[in-house]
C-alpha positions as CSV (number, residue, x, y, z in Angstrom):
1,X,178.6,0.8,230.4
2,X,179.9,-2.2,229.0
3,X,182.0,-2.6,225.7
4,X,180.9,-6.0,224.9
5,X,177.8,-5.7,222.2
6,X,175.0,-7.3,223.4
7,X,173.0,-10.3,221.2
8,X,169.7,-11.1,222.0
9,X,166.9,-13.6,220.9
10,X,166.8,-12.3,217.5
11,X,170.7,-11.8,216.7
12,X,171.7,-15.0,218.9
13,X,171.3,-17.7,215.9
14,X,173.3,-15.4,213.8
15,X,175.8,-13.8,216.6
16,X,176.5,-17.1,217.6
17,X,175.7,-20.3,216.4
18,X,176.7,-19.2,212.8
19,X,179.7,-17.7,213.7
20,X,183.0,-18.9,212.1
21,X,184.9,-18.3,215.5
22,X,184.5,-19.5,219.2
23,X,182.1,-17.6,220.9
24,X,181.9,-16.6,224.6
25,X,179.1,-15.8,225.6
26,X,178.2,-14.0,228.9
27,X,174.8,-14.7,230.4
28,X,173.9,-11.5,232.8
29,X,171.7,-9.4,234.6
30,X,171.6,-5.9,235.1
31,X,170.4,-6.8,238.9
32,X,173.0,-9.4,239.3
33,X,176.0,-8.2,241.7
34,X,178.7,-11.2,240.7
35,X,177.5,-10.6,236.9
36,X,178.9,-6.8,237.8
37,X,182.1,-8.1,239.7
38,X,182.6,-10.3,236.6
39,X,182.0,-7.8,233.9
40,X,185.6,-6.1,233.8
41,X,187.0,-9.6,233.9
42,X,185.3,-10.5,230.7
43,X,186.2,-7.5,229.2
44,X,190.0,-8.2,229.6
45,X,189.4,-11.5,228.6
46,X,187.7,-10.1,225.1
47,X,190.5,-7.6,225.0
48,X,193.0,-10.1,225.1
49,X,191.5,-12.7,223.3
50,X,189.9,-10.7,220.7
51,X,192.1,-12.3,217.5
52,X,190.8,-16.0,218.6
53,X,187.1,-15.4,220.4
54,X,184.1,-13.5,220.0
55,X,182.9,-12.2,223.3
56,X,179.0,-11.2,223.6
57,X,176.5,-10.6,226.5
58,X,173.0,-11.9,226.9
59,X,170.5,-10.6,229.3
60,X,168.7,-13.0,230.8
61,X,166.2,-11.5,231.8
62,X,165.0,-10.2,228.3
63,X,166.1,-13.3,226.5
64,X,164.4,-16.3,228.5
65,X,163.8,-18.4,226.1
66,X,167.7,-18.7,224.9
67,X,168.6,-19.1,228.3
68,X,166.2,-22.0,229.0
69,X,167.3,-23.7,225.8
70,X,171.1,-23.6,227.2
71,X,169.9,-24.6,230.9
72,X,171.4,-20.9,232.3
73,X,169.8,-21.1,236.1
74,X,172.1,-19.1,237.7
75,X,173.9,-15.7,236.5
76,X,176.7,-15.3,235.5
77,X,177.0,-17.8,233.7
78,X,179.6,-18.2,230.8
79,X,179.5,-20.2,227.6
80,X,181.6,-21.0,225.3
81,X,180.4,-21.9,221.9
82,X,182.6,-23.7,219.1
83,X,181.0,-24.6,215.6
84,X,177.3,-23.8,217.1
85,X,178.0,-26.1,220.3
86,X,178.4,-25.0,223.8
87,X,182.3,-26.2,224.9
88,X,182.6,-24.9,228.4
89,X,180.5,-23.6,230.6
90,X,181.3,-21.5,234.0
91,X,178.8,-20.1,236.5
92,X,179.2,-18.1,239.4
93,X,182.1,-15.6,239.6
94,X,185.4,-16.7,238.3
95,X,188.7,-14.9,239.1
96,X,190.5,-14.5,235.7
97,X,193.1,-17.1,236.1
98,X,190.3,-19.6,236.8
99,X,188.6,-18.7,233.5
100,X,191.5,-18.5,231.5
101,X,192.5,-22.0,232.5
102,X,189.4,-23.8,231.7
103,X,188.3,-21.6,228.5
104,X,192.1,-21.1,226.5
105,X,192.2,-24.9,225.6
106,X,189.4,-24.7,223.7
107,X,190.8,-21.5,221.9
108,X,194.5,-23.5,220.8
């Protein structure tokens, strides 16, 4: 089981559009193989990272709506958001390095 907390439909607004720190947020499925090859990945990455980035999941499957709103057609998908916006977004598996690269700029 995963240590990232979850957000969903009802906690996403507050989770993560109001929050005063970048956000990453980790669009998933529990059916979705890369979304489990990912998963330890992303929880190094909030490990790591936790002093500068908040690092939630969102299950798409039981949060449409949010992930129609952010255009999420594939899983995983990763999005990071700054002041409410979405920064950077990733889908598909990532290896770590890859991810750090394009997410750590936006975390300076």
């Amino acid at each position: 089981m995963s240590k990232i907390p979850h957000v969903t439909a009802e906690t996403f607004q507050q989770e993560v559009l109001e929050a005063e720190q970048p956000v990453l947020v980790d669009f998933t499925a529990v059916w979705c193989g890369p979304c489990k090859m990912l998963e330890p990945v992303v929880e190094e990455l909030a490990e790591e990272w936790k002093e500068q980035v908040k690092v939630v999941k969102l299950d798409v499957d039981h949060n449409q709506q949010i992930a129609m709103n952010y255009h999420v057609l594939g899983v995983p998908t990763l999005i990071l958001f700054k002041n409410g916006q979405p920064a950077e977004r990733l889908t598909g598996y990532r290896p770590k390095k890859h991810l750090v690269k394009k997410l750590s700029p936006h975390l300076a």
